[in-house]
C-alpha positions in Angstrom: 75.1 41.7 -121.6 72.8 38.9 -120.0 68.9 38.5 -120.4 67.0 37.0 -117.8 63.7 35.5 -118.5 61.5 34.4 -116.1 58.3 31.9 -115.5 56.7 29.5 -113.3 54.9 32.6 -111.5 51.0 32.9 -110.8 48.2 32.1 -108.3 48.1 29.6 -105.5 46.4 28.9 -102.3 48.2 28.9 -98.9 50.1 25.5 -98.6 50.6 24.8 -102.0 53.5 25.0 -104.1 55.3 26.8 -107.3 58.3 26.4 -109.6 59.9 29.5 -111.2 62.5 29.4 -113.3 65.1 32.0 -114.8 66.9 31.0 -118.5 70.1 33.5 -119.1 71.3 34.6 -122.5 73.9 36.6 -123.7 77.6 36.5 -122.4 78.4 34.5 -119.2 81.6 35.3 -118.3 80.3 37.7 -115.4 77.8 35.5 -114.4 78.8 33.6 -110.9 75.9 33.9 -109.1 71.9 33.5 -110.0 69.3 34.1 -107.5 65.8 35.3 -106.4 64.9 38.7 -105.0 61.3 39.5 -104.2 59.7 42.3 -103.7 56.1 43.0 -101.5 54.0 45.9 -102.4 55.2 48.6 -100.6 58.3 46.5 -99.2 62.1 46.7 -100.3 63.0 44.1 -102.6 65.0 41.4 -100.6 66.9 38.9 -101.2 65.4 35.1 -101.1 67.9 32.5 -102.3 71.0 32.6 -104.4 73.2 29.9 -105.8 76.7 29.8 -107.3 78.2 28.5 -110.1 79.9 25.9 -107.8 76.9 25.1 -106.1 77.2 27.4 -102.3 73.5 28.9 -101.6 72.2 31.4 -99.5 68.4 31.3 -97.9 66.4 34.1 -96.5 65.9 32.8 -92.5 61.8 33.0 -93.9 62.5 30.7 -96.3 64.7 27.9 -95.3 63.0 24.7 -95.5 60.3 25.6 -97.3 61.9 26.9 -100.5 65.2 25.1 -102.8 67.4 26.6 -105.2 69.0 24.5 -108.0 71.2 25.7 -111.1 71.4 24.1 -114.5 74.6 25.7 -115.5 74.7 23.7 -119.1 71.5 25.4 -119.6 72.2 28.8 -117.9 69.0 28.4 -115.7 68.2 29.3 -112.4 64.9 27.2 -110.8 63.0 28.3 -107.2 61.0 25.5 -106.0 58.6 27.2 -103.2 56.8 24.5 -100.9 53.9 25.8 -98.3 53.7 29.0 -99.3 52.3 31.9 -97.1 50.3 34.8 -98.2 53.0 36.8 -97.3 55.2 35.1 -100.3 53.2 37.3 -102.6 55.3 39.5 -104.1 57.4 40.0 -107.1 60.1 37.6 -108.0 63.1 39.1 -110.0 65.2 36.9 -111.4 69.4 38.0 -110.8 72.7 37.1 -111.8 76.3 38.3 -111.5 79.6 38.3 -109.8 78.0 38.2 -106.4 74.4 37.3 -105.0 74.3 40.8 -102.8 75.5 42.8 -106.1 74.0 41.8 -108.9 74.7 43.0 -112.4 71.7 41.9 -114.1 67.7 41.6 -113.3 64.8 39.9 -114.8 61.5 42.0 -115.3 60.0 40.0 -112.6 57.4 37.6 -112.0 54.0 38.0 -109.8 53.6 35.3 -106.9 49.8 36.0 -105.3 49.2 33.1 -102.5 45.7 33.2 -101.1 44.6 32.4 -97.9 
């Protein structure tokens, strides 16, 4: 079993930026991938950007550029650094991990993003 457990979410204005962050516990062996799915009210929950343990990502087209994905694997943590957010980044950020970014095994009981305009 793995345990996610996120931060870094909250309230910004449009432009600014935020940090999340996702720690893992538990056993690793499973764990390749960590990643960011988010999830707009009344929208399907989509994936944003995912990293593997060797370091390949994966970007949402609406994000490249704007957000970065990094992986401290000695510390089992995921980080999201969003730059110039939009108010339509709010949403829910969950927190993943698994064998695979598009299939994950494990989620983390999400964090609210609110940008305002």
């Amino acid at each position: 079993q793995v345990q996610l457990v996120e931060s870094g979410g909250g309230l910004v204005q449009a432009g600014g930026s935020l940090r999340l962050s996702c720690a893992a516990s538990g056993t690793f062996f499973s764990i390749n991938a960590m990643g960011w799915y988010r999830q707009a009210p009344g929208k399907q929950r989509d994936l944003i950007a995912a990293i593997t343990r060797g370091g390949s990502t994966n970007y949402a087209d609406s994000v490249k550029g704007r957000f970065t994905i990094s992986r401290d694997n000695a510390k089992n943590t995921v980080y999201l650094q969003m730059n110039n957010l939009k108010s339509a980044n709010t949403a829910v950020y969950y927190c993943i991990s698994g064998l695979t970014w598009s299939t994950p095994n494990y989620w983390g009981q999400g964090t609210q993003v609110t940008v305002s305009s």
